[in-house]
C-alpha positions as CSV (number, residue, x, y, z in Angstrom):
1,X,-64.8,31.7,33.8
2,X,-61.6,31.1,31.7
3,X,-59.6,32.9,34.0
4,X,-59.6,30.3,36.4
5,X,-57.4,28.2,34.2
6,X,-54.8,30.5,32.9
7,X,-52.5,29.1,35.8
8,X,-49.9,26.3,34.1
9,X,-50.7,22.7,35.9
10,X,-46.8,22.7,36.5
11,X,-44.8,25.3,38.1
12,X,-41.5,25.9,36.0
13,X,-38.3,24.6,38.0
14,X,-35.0,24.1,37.0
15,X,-32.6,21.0,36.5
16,X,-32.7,18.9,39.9
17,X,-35.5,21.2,41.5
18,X,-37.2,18.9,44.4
19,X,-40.3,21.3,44.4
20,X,-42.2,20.1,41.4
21,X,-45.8,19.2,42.1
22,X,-47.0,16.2,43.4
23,X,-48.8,13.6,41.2
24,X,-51.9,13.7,43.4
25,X,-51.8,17.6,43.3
26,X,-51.7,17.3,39.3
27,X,-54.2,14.7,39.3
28,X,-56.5,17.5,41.3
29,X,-55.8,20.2,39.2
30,X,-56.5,18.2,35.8
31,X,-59.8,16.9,37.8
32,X,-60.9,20.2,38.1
33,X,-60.2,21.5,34.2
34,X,-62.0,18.6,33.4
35,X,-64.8,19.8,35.5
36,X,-64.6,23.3,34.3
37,X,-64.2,22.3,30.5
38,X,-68.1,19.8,30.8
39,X,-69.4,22.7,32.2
40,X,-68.5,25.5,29.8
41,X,-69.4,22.4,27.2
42,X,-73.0,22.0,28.7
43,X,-73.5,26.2,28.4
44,X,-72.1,25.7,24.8
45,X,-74.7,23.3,24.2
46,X,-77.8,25.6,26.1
47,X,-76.5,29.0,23.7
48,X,-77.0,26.0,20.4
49,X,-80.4,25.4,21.6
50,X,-81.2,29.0,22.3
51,X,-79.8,29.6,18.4
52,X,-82.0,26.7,17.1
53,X,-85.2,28.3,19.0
54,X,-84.1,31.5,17.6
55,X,-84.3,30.8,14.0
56,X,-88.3,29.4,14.6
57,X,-89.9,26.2,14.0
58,X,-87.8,24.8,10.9
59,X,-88.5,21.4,9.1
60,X,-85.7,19.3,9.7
61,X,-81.8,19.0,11.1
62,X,-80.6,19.9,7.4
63,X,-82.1,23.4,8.1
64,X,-80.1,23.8,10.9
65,X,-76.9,23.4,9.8
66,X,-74.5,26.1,8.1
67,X,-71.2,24.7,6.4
68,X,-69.8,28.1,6.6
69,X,-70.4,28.9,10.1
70,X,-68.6,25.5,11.5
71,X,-66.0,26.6,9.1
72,X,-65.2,29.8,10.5
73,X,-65.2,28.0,14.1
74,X,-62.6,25.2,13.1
75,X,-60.5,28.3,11.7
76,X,-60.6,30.2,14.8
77,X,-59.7,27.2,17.0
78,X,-56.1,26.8,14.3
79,X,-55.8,30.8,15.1
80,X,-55.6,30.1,18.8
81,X,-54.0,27.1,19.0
82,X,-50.6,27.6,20.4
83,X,-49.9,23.9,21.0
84,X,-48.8,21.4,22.6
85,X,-52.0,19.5,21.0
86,X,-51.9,19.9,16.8
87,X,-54.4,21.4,14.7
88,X,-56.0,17.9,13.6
89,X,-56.6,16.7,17.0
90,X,-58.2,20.6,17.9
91,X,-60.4,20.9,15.0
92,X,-61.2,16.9,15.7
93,X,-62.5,17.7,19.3
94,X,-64.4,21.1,18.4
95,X,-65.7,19.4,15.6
96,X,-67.5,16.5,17.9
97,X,-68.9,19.4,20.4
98,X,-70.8,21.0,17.0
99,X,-71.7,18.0,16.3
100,X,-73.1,16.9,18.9
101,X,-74.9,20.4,20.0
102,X,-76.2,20.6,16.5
103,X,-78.0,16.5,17.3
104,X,-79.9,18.3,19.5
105,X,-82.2,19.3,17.1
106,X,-82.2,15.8,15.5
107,X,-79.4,14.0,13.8
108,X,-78.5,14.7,10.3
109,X,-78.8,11.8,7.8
110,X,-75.6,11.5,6.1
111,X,-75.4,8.9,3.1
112,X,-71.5,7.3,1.8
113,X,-70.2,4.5,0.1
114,X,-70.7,1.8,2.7
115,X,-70.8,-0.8,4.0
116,X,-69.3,-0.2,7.4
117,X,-65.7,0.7,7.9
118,X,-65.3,2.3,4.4
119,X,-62.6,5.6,4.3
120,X,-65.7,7.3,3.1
121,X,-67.4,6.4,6.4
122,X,-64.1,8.2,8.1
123,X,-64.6,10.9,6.0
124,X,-68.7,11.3,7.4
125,X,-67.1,11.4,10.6
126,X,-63.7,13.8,9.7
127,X,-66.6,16.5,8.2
128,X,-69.7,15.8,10.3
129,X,-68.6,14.2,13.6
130,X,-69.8,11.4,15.1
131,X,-73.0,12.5,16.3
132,X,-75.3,11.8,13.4
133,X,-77.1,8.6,11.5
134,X,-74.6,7.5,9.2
135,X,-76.6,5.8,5.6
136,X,-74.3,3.0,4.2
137,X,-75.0,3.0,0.5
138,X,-74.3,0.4,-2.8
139,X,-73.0,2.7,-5.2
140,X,-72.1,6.4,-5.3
141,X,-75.0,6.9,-7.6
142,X,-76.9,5.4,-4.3
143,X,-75.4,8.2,-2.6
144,X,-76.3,10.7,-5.0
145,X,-80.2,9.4,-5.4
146,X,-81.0,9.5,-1.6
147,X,-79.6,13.0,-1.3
148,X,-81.6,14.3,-4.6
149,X,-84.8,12.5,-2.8
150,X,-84.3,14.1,0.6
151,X,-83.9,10.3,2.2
152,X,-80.4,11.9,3.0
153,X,-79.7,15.5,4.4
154,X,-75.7,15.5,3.0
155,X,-73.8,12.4,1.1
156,X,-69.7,12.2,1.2
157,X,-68.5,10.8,-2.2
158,X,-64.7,10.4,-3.1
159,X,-63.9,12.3,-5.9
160,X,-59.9,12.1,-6.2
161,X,-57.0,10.7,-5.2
162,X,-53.9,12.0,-4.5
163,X,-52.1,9.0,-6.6
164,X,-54.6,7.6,-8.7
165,X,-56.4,10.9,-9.8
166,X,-60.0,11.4,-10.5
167,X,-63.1,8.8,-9.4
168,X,-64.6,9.7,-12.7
169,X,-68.3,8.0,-11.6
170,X,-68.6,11.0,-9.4
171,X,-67.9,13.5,-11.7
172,X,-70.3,11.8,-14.4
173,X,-73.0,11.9,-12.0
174,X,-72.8,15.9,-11.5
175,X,-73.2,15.8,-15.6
176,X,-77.1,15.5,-15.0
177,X,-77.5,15.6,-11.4
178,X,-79.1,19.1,-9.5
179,X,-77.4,18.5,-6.4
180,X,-74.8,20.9,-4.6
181,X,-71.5,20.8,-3.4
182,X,-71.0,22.3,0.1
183,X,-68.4,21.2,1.6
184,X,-64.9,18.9,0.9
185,X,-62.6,16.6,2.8
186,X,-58.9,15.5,2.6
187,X,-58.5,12.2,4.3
188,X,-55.0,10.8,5.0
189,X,-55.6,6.9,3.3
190,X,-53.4,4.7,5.2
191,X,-54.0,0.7,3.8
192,X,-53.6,-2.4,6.1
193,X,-53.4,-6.1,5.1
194,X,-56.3,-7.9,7.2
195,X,-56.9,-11.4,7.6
196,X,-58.7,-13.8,10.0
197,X,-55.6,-15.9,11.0
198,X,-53.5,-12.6,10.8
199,X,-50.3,-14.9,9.0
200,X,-49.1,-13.6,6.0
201,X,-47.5,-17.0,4.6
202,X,-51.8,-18.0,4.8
203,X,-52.8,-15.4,2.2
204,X,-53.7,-16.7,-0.8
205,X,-56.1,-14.3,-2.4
206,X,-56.9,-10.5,-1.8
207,X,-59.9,-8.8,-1.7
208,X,-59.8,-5.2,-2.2
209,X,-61.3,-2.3,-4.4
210,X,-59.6,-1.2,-7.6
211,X,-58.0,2.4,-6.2
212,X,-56.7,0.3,-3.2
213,X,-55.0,-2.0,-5.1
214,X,-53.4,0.4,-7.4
215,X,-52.2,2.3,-4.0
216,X,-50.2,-0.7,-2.8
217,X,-49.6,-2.7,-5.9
218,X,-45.5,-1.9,-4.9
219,X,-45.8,-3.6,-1.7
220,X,-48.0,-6.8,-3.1
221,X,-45.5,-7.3,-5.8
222,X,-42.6,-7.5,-3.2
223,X,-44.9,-9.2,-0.3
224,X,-47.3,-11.4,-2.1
225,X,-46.5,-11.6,-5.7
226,X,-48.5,-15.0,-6.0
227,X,-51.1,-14.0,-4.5
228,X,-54.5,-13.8,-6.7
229,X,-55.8,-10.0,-6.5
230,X,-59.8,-10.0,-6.4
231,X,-61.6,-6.5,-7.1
232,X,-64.9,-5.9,-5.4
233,X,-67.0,-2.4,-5.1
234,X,-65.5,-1.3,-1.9
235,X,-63.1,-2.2,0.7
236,X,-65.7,-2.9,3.4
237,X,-66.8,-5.4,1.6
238,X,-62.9,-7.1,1.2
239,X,-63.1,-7.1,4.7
240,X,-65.8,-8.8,5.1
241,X,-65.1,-11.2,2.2
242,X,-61.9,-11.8,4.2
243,X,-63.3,-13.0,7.3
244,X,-64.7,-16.0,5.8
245,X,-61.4,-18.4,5.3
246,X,-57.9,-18.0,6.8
247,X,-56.1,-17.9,3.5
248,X,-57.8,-14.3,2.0
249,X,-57.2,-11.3,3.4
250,X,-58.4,-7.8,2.4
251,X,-56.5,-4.7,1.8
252,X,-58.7,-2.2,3.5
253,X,-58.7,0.9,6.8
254,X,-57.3,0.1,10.3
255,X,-61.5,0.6,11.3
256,X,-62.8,-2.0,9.2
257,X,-60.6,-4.6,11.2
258,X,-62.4,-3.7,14.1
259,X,-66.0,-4.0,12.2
260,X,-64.9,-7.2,10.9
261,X,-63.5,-8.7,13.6
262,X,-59.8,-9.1,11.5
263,X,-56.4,-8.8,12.4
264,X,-53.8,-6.5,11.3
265,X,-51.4,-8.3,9.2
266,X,-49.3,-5.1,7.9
267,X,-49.7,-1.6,8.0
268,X,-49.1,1.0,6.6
269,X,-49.0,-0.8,2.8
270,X,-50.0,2.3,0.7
271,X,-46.6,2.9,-1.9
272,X,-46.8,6.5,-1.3
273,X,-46.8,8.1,2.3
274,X,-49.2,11.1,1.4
275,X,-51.8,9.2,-0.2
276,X,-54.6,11.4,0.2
277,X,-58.5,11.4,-0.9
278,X,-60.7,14.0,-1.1
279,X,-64.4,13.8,-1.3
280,X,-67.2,16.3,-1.3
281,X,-70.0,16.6,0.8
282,X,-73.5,17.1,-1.7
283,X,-76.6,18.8,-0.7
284,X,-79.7,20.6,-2.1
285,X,-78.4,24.2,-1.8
286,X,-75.5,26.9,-1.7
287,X,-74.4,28.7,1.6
288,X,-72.8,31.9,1.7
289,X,-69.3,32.8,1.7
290,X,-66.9,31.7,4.8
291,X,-64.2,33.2,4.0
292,X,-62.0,31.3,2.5
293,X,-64.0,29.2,-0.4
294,X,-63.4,26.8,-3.4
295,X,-65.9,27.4,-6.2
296,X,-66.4,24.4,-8.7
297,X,-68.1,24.5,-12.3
298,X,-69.3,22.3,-15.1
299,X,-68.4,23.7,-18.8
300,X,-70.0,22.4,-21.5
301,X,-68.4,23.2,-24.8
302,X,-68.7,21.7,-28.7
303,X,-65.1,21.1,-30.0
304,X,-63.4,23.7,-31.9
305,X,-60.2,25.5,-32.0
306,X,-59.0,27.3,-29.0
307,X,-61.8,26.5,-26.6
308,X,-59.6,25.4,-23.7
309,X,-58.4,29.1,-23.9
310,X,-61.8,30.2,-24.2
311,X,-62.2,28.6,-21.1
312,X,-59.3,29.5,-18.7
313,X,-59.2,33.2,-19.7
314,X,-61.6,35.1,-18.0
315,X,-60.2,33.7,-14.7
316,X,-56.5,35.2,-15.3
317,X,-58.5,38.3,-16.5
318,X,-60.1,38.6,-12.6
319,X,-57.1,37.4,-10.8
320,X,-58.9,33.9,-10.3
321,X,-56.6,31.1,-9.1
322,X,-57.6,28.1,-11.1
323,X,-57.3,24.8,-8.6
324,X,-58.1,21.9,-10.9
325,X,-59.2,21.0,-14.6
326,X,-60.2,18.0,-16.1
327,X,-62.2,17.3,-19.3
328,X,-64.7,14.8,-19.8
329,X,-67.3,13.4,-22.6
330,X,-70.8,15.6,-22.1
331,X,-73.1,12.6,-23.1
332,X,-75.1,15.4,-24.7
333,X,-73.4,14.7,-28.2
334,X,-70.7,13.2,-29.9
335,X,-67.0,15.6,-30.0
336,X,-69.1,17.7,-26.8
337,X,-67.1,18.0,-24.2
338,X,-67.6,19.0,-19.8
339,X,-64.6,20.8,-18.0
340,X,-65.1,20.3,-14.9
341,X,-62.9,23.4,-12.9
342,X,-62.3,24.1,-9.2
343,X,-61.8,28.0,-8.3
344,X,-60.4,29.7,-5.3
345,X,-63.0,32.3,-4.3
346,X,-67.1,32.0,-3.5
347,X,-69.5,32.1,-6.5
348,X,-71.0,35.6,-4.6
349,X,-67.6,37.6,-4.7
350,X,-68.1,40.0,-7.8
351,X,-64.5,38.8,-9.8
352,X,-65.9,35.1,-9.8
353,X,-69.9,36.6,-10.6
354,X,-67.7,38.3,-13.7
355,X,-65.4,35.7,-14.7
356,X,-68.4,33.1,-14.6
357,X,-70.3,36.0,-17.2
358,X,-67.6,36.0,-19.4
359,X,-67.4,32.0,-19.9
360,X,-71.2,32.0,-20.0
361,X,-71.1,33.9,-23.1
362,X,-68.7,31.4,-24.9
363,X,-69.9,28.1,-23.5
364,X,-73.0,26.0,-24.1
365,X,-73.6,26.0,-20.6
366,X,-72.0,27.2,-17.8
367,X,-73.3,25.1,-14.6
368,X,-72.1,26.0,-10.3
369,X,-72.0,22.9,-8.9
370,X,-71.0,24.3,-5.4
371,X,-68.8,27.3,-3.3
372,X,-68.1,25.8,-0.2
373,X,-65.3,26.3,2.5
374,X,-61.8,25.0,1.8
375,X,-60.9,21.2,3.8
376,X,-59.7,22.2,7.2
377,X,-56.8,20.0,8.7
């Protein structure tokens, strides 16, 4: 069926050719792609079903899905693509048809930092799509709770940021939580100024979360240096502190204008132009391999001489590219200490299953918090 749309919707002519197609010829060519890409869509969607029927009567949406399989989709569709549409907007569009041919069997429950409009709701809809009940949370250790109690199939929390570094809530709460990581996502953070009035000689106090401030504390101090600077526990909630008087505004995502019924004062404001967030998707297990996987760990360790070395050498000894380190306090004891470390490579591959032996027998405890596919555009 493909075939029938190998033909370019414009014949090539050269400079001052008179024989290019009509507009109402393109307008009928593009009418039947369109026709031809619902119904290849709709067969897409019958072959999910058949898959779901396939693997037997299973207890809920969360059984259903596979991290690595959608993974080695979205890398297929960057394989092929030979333009003139990018990467982000191919893997955006193939990631809405999974989505919504996996809400055929019911809707996964995916918990984030709400309220509405957050970047971690973005992110929900970056990994997952937009085809499933979103569960706006308080607090990430909200997000964590209703995942642990199965309220939630998958939570998104932010764990660092590109010019701020580490959320270190969300690695505290892996220090005694059993959940899984499966899954990661960068998300581009561009901040806007939003007001009700939309005037920027109105503002005289701004509503934001901590991280966002720090992000765009360059452009406040040349823009509104007298303006009072209010922290609250998430930008959604700026917003919507913001809508209440003309002379606040929020600093928040371009979507929580339109939840909040604000108006773009300025935007962009971040200080750095690749301001970037990543977050991890929890769950309840570990998938297999996709290919192309990021392993993470929690080390516990006492203090003593050397132990960082301890620590990082039985990766070099396997050829292990080490992604990330950071220490942290265990709370088991006083002068114990976490590493938490991100690994290229899936905790089945037999250099990582070594490697992970090797620290095992130096550490107090050696804990797999996830392997899961690398973020895709």
């Amino acid at each position: 069926m493909a075939d029938k749309i190998v033909p370019a919707l414009i014949p090539e002519a050269g400079d001052g050719d008179s024989s290019a197609v009509d507009l109402s010829e393109l307008r009928e060519r593009i009418d039947g792609i369109d026709r031809h890409i619902q119904q290849l869509i709709a067969e897409r969607a019958r072959f999910a079903g058949q898959v779901g029927r396939a693997k037997g009567k299973l207890a809920a949406a969360v059984d259903y899905y596979r991290p690595e399989r959608e993974a080695q989709v979205l890398r297929r569709v960057v394989d092929r693509n030979e333009g003139p549409l990018s990467d982000e907007v191919l893997v955006r569009l193939f990631r809405e048809i999974m989505s919504a041919c996996l809400a055929q069997q019911e809707p996964l429950k995916i918990g984030f930092l709400g309220p509405e409009g957050t970047h971690s709701q973005q992110a929900v809809f970056k990994h997952f799509g937009h085809s499933i009940h979103g569960l706006p949370l308080s607090s990430i250790e909200e997000v964590f709770q209703e995942v642990e109690s199965g309220s939630a199939d998958f939570g998104i929390v932010p764990v660092e940021n590109s010019t701020q570094g580490t959320i270190q809530s969300t690695l505290d709460m892996f220090l005694t939580s059993s959940l899984k990581i499966c899954g990661e996502v960068e998300l581009r953070i561009h901040q806007h100024l939003l007001s009700r009035g939309g005037r920027i000689e109105d503002i005289e106090r701004v509503y934001s979360h901590p991280q966002s401030f720090a992000q765009c504390k360059a452009w406040l101090r040349q823009y509104l240096p007298k303006a009072e600077t209010i922290p609250v526990a998430s930008n959604a909630e700026a917003a919507r502190r913001a809508r209440s008087a003309d002379d606040a505004a929020a600093i928040a995502g371009a979507s929580a204008a339109n939840v909040y019924g604000l108006k773009i004062v300025a935007g962009p404001i971040e200080d750095r132009p690749d301001n970037t967030t990543r977050f991890l998707v929890l769950g309840r297990e570990l998938f297999p391999t996709s290919g192309n996987d990021r392993t993470s760990l929690l080390v516990f360790i006492n203090d003593q001489p050397g132990a960082l070395h301890h620590v990082l050498a039985p990766f070099a000894r396997h050829g292990l590219s080490m992604n990330r380190i950071e220490s942290r306090p265990g709370h088991t004891g006083r002068w114990q200490y976490a590493f938490f470390i991100d690994v290229s490579g899936h905790v089945d591959e037999d250099a990582m299953r070594a490697a992970i032996d090797e620290l095992a027998a130096f550490a107090r405890e050696v804990k797999v918090l996830g392997s899961y596919p690398v973020a895709i555009a």
